[in-house]
PyMOL Python script that loads the backbone (N, CA, C, O; Angstrom):
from pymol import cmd

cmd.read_pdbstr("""\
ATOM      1  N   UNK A   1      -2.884  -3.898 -15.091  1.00  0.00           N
ATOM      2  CA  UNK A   1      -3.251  -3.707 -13.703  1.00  0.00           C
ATOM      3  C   UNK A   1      -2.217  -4.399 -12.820  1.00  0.00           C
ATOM      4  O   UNK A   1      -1.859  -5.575 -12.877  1.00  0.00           O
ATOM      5  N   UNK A   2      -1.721  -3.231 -11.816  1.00  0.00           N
ATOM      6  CA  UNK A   2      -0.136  -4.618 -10.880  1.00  0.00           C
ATOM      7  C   UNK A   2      -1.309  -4.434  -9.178  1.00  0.00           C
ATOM      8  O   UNK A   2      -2.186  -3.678  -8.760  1.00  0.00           O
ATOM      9  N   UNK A   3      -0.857  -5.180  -8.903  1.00  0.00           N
ATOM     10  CA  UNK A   3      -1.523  -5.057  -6.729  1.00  0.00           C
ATOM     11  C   UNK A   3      -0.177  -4.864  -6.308  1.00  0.00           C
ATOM     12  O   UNK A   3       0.916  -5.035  -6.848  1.00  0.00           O
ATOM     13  N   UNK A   4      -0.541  -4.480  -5.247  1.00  0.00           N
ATOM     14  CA  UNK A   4       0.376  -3.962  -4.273  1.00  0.00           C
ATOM     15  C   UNK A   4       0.037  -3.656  -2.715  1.00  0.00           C
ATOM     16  O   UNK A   4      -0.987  -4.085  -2.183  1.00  0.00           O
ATOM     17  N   UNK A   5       0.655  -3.154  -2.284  1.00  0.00           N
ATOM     18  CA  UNK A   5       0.428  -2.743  -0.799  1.00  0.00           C
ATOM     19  C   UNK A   5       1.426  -1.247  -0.317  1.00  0.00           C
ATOM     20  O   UNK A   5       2.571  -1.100  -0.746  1.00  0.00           O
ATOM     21  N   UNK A   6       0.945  -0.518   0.359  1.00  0.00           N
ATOM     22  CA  UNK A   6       1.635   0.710   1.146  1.00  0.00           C
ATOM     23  C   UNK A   6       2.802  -0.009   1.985  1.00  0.00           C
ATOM     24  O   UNK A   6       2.564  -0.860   2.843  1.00  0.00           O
ATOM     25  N   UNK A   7       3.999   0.398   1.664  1.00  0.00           N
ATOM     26  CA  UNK A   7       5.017   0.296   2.670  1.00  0.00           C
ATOM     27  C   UNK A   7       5.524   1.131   3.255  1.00  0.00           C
ATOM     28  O   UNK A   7       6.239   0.868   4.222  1.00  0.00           O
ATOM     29  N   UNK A   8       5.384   1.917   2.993  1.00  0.00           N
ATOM     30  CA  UNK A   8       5.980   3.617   4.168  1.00  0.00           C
ATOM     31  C   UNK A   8       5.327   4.433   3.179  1.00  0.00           C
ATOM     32  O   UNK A   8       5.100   4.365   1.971  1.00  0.00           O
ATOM     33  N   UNK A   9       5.030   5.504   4.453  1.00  0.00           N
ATOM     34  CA  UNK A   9       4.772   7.254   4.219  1.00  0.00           C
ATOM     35  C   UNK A   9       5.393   8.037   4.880  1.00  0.00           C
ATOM     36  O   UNK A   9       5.334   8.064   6.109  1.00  0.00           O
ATOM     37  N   UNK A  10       6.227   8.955   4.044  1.00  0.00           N
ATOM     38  CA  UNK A  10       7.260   9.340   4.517  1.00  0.00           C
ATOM     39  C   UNK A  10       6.634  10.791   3.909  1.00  0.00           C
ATOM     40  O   UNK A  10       5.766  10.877   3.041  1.00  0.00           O
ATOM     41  N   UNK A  11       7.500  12.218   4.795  1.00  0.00           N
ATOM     42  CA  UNK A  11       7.428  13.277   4.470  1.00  0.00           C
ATOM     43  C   UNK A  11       8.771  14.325   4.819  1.00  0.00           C
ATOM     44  O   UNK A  11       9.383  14.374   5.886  1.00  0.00           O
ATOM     45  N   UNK A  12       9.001  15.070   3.685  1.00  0.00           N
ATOM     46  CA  UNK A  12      10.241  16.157   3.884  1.00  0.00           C
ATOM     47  C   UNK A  12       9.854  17.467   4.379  1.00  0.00           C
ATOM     48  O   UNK A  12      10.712  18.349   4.427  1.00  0.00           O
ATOM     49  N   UNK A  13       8.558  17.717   4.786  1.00  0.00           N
ATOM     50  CA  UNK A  13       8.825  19.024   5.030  1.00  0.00           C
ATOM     51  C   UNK A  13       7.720  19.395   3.774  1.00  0.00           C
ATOM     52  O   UNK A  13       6.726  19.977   4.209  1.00  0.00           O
ATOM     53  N   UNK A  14       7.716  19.272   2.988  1.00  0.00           N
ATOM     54  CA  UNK A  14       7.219  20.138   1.699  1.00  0.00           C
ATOM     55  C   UNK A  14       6.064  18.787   1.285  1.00  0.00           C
ATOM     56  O   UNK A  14       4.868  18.685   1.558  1.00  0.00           O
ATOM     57  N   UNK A  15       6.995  17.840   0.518  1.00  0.00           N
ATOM     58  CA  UNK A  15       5.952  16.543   0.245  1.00  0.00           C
ATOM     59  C   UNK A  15       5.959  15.635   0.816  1.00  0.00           C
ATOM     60  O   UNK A  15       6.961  15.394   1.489  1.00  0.00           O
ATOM     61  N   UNK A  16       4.827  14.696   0.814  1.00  0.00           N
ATOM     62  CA  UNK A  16       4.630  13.502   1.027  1.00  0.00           C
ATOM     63  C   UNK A  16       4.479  12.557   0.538  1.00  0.00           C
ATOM     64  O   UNK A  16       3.283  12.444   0.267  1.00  0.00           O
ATOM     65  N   UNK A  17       5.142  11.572   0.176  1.00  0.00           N
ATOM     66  CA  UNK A  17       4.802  10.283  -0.355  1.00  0.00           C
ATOM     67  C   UNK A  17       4.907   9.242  -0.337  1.00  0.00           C
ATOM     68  O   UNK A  17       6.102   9.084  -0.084  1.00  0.00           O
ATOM     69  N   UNK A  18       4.494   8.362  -0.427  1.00  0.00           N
ATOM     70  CA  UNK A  18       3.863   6.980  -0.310  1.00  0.00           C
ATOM     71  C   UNK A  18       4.914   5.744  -1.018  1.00  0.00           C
ATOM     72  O   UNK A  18       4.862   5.759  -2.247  1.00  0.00           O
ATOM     73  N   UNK A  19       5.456   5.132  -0.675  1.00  0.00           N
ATOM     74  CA  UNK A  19       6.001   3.624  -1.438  1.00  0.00           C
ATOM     75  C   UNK A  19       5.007   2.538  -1.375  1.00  0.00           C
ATOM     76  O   UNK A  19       4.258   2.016  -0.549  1.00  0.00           O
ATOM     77  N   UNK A  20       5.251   2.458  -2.304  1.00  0.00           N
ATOM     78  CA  UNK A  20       4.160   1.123  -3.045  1.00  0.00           C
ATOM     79  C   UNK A  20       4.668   0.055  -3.437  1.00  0.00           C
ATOM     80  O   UNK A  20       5.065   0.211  -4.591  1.00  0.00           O
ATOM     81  N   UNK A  21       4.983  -1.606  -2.822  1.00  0.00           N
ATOM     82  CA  UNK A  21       5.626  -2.434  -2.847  1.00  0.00           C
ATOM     83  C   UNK A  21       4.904  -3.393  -3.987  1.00  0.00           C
ATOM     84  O   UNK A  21       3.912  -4.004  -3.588  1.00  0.00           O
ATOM     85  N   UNK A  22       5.264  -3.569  -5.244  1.00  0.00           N
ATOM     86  CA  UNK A  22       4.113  -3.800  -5.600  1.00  0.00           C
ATOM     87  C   UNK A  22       4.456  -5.313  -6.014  1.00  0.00           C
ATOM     88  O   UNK A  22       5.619  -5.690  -5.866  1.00  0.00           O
ATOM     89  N   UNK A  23       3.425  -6.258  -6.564  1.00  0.00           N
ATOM     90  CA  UNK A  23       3.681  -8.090  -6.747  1.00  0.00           C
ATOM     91  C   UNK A  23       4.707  -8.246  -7.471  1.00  0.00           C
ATOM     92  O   UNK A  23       5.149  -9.379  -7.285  1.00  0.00           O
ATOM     93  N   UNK A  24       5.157  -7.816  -8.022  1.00  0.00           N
ATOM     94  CA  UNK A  24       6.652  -7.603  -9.289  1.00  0.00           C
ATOM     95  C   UNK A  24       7.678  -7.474  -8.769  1.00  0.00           C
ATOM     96  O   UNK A  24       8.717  -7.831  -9.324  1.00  0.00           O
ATOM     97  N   UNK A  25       7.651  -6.917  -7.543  1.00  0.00           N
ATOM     98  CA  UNK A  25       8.854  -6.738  -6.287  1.00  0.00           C
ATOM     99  C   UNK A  25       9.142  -5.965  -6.578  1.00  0.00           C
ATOM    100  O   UNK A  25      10.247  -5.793  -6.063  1.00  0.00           O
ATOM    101  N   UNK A  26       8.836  -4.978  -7.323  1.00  0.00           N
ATOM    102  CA  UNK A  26       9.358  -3.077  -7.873  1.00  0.00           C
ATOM    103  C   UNK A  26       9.041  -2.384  -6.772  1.00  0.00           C
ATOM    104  O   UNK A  26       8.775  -2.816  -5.651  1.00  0.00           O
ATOM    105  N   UNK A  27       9.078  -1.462  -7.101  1.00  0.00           N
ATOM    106  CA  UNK A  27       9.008   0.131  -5.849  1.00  0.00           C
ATOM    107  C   UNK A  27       7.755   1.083  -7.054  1.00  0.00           C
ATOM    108  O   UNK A  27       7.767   1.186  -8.281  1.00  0.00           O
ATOM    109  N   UNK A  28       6.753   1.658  -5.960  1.00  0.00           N
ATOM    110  CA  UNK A  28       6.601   2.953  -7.259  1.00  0.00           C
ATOM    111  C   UNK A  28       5.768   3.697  -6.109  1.00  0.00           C
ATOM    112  O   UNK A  28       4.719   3.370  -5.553  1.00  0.00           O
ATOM    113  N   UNK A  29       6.754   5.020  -5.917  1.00  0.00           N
ATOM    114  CA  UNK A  29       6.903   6.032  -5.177  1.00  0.00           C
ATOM    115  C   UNK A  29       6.170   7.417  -5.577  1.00  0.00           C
ATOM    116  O   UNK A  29       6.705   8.337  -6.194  1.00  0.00           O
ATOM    117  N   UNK A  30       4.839   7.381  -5.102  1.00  0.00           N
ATOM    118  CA  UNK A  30       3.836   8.474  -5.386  1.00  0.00           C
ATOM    119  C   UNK A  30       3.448   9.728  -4.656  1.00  0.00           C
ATOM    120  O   UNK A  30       2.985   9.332  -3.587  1.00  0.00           O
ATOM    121  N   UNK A  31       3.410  10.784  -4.684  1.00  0.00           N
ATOM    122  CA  UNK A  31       2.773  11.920  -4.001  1.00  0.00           C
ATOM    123  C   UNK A  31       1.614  11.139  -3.224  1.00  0.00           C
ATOM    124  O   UNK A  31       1.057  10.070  -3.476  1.00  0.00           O
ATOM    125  N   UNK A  32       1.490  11.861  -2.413  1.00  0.00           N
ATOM    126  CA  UNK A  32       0.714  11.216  -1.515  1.00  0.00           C
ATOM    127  C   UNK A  32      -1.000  11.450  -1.917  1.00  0.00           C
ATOM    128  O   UNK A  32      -1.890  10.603  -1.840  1.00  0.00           O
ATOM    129  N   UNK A  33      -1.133  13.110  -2.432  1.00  0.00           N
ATOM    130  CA  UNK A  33      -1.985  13.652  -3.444  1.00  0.00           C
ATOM    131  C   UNK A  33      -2.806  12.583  -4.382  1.00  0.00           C
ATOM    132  O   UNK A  33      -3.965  12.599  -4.796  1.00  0.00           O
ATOM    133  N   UNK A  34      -2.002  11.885  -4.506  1.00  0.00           N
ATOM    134  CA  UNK A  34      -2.411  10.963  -5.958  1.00  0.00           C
ATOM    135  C   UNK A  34      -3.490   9.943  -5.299  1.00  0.00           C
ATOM    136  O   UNK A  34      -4.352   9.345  -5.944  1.00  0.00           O
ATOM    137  N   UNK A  35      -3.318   9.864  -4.104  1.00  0.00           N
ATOM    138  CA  UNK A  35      -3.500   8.664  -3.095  1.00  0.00           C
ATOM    139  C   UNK A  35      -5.101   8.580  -3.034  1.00  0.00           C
ATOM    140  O   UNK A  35      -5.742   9.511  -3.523  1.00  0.00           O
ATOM    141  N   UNK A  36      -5.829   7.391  -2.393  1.00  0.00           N
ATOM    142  CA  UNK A  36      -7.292   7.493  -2.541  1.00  0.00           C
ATOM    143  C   UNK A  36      -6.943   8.387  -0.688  1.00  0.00           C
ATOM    144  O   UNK A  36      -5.973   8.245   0.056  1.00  0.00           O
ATOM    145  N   UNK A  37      -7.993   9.104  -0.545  1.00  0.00           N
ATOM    146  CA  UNK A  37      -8.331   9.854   0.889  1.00  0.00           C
ATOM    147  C   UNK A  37      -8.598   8.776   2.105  1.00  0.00           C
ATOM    148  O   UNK A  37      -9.703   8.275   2.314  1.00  0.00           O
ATOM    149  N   UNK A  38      -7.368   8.487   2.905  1.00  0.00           N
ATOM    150  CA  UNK A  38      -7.107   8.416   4.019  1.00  0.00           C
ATOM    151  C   UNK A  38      -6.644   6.731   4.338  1.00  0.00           C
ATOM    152  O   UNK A  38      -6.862   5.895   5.215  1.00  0.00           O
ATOM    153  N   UNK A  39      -5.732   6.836   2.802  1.00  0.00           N
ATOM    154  CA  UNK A  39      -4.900   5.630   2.865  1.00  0.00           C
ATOM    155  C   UNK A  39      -3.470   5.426   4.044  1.00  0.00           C
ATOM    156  O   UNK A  39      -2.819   6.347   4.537  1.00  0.00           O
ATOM    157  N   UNK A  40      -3.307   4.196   4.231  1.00  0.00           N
ATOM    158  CA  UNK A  40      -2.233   4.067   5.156  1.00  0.00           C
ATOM    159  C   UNK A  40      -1.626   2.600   5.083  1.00  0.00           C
ATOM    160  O   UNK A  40      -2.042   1.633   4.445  1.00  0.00           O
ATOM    161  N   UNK A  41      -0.303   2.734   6.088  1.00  0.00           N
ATOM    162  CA  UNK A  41       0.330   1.776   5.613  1.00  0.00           C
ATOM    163  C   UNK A  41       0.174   0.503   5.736  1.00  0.00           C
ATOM    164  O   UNK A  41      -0.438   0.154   6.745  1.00  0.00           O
ATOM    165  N   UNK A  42       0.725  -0.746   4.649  1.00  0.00           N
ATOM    166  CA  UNK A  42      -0.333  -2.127   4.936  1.00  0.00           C
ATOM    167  C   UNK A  42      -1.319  -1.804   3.955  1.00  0.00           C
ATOM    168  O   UNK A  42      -1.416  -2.847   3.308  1.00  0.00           O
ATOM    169  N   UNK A  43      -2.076  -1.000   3.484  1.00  0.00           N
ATOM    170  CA  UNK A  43      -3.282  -1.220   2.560  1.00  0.00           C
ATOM    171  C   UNK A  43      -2.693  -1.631   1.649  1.00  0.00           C
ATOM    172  O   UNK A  43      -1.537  -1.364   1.321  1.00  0.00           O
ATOM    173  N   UNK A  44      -3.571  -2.449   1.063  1.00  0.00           N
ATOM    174  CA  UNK A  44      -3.427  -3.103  -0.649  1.00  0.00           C
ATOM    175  C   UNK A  44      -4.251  -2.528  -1.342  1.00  0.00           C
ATOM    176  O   UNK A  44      -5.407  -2.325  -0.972  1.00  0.00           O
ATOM    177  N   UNK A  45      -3.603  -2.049  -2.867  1.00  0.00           N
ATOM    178  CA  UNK A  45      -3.769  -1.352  -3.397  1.00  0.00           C
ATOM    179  C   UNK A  45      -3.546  -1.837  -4.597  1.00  0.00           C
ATOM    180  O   UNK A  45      -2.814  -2.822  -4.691  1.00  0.00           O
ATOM    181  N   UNK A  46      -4.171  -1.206  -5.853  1.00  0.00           N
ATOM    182  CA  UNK A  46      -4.294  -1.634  -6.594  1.00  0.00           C
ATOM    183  C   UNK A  46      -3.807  -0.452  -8.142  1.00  0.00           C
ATOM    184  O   UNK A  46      -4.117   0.725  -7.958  1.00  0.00           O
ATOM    185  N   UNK A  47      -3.363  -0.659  -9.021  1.00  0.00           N
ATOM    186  CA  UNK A  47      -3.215   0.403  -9.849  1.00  0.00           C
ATOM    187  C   UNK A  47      -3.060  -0.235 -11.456  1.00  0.00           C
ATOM    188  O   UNK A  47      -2.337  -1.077 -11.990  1.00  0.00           O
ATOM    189  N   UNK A  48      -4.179   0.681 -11.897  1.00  0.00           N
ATOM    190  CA  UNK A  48      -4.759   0.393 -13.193  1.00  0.00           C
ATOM    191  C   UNK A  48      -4.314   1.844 -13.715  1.00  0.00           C
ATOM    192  O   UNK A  48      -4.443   2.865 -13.039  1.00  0.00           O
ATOM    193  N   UNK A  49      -3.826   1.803 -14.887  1.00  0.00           N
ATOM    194  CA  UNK A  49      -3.393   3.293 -15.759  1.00  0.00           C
ATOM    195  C   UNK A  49      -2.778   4.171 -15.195  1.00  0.00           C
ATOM    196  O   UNK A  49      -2.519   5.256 -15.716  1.00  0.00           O
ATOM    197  N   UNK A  50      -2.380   3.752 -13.779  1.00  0.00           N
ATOM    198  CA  UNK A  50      -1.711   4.858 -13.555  1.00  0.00           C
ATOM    199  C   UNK A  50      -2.449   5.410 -12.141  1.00  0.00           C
ATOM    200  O   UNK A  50      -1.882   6.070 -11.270  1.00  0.00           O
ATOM    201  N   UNK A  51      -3.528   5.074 -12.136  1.00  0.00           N
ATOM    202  CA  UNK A  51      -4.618   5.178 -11.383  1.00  0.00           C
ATOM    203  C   UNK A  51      -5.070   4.037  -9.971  1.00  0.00           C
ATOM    204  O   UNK A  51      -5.454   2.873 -10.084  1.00  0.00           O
ATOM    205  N   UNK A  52      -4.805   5.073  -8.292  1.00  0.00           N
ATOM    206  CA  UNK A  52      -4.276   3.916  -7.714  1.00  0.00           C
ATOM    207  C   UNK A  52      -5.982   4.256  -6.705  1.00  0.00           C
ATOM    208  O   UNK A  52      -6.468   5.363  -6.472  1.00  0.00           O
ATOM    209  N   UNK A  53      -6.499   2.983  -6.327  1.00  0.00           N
ATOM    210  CA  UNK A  53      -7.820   2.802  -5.762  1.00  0.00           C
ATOM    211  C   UNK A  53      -7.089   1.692  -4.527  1.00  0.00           C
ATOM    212  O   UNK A  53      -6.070   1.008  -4.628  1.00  0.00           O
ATOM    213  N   UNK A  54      -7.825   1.801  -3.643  1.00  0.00           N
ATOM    214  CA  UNK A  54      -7.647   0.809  -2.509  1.00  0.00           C
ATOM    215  C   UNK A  54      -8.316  -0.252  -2.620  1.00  0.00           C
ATOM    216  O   UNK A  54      -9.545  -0.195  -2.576  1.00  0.00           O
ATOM    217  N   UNK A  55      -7.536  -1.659  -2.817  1.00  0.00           N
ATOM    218  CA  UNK A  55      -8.418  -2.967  -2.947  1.00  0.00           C
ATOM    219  C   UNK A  55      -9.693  -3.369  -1.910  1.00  0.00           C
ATOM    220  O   UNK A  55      -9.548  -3.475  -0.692  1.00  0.00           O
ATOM    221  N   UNK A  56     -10.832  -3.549  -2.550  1.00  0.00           N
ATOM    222  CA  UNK A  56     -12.199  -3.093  -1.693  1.00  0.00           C
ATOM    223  C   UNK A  56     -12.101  -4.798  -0.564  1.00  0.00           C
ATOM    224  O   UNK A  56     -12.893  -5.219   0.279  1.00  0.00           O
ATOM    225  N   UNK A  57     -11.131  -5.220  -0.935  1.00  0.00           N
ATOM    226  CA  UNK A  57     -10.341  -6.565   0.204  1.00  0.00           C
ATOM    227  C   UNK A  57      -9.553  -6.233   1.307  1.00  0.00           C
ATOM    228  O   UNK A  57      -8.964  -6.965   2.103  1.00  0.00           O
ATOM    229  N   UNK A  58      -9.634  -4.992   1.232  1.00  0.00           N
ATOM    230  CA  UNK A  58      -8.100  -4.789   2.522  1.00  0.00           C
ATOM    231  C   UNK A  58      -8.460  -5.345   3.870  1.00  0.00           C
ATOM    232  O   UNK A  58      -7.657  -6.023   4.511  1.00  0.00           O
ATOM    233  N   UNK A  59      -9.517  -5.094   4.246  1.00  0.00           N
ATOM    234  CA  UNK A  59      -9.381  -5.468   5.373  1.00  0.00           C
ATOM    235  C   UNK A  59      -9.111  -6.701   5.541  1.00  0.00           C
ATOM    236  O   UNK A  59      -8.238  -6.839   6.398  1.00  0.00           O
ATOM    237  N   UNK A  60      -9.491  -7.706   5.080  1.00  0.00           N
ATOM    238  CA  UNK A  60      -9.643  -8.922   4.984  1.00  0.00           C
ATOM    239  C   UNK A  60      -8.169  -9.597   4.964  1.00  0.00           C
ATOM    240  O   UNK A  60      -7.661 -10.351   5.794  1.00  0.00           O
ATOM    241  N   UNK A  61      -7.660  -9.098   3.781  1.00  0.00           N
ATOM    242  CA  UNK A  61      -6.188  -8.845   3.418  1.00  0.00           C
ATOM    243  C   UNK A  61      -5.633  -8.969   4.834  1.00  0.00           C
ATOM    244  O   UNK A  61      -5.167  -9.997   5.325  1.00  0.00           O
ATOM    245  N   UNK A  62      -5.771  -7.556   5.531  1.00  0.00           N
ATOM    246  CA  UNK A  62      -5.171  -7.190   6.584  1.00  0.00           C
ATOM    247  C   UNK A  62      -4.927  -8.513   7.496  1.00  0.00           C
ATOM    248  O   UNK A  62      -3.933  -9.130   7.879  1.00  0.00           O
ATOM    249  N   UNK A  63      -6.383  -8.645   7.659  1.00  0.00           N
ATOM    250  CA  UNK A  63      -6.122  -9.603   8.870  1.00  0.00           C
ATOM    251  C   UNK A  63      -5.200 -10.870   8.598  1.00  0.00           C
ATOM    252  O   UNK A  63      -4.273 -11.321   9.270  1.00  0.00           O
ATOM    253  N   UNK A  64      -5.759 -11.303   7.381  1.00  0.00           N
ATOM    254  CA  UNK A  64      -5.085 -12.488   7.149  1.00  0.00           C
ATOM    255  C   UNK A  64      -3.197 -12.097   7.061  1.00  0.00           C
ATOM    256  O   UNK A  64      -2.334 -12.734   7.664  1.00  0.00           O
ATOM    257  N   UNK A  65      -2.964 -10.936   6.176  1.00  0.00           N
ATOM    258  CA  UNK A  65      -1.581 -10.923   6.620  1.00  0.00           C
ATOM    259  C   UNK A  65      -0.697 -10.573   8.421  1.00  0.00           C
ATOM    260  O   UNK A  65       0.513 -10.652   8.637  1.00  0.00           O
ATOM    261  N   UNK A  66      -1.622 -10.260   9.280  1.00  0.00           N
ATOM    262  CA  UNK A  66      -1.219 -10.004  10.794  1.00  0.00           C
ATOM    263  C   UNK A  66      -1.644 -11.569  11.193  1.00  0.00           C
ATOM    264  O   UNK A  66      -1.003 -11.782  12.222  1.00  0.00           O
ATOM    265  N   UNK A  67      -2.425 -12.782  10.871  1.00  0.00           N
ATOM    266  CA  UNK A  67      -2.480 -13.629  11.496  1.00  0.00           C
ATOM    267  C   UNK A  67      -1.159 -14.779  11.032  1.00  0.00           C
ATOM    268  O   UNK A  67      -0.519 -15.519  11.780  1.00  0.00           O
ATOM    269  N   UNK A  68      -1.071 -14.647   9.894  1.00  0.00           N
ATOM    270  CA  UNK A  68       0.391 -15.475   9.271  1.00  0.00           C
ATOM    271  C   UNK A  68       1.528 -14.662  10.109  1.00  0.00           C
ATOM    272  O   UNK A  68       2.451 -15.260  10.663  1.00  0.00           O
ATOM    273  N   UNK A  69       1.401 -13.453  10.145  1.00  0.00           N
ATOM    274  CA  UNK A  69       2.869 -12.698  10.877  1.00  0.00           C
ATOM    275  C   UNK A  69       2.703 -12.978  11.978  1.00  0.00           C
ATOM    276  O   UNK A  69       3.768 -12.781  12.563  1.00  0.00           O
ATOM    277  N   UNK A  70       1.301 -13.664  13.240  1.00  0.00           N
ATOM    278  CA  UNK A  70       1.428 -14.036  14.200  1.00  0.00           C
ATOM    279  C   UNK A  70       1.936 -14.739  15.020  1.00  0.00           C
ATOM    280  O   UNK A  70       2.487 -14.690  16.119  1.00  0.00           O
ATOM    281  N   UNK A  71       1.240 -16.325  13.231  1.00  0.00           N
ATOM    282  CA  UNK A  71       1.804 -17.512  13.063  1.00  0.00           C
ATOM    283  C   UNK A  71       3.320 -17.695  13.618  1.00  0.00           C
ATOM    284  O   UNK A  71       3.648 -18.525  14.466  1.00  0.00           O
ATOM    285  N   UNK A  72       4.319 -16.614  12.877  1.00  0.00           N
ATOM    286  CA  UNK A  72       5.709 -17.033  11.583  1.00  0.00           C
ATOM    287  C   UNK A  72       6.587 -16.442  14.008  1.00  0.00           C
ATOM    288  O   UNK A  72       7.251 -17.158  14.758  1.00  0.00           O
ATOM    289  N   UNK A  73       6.102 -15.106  14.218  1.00  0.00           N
ATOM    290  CA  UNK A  73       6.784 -14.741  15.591  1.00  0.00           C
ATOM    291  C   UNK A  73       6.732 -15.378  16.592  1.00  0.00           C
ATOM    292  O   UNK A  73       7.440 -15.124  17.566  1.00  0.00           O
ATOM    293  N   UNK A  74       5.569 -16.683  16.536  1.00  0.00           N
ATOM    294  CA  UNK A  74       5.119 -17.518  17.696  1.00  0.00           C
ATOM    295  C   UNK A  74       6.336 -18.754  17.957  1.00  0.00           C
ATOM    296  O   UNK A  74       6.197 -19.575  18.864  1.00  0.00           O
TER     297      UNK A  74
END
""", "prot")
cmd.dss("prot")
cmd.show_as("cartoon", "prot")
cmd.util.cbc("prot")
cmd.orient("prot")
């Protein structure tokens, strides 16, 4: 199982897909298809087998990562 988070959604015209920044500091670049329904960027995410679910923490996540980025610009 790796965590991760959405870092861009990008689209050509034809597909869409998703970069996934994940704790390992890798990249893993998915159809957007694959995605849980009505993911976006900033969510943390999670992927087991291959199989990617949205960490049932995000929000929480969220905030806490926009209040440190508040912190770090102040």
């Amino acid at each position: 199982m790796l965590k991760g988070f959405v870092s861009s959604i990008s689209s050509d015209g034809e597909v869409t897909t998703a970069v996934i920044v994940l704790e390992n500091q890798s990249t893993y670049i998915v159809p957007i298809e694959m995605l849980p329904r009505n993911i976006e960027i900033d969510d943390f995410v999670i992927i087991d087998n291959g199989v990617v679910s949205i960490d049932p923490e995000t929000d929480d996540k969220k905030e806490l990562l926009r209040s440190v980025l508040e912190n770090i610009l102040k």
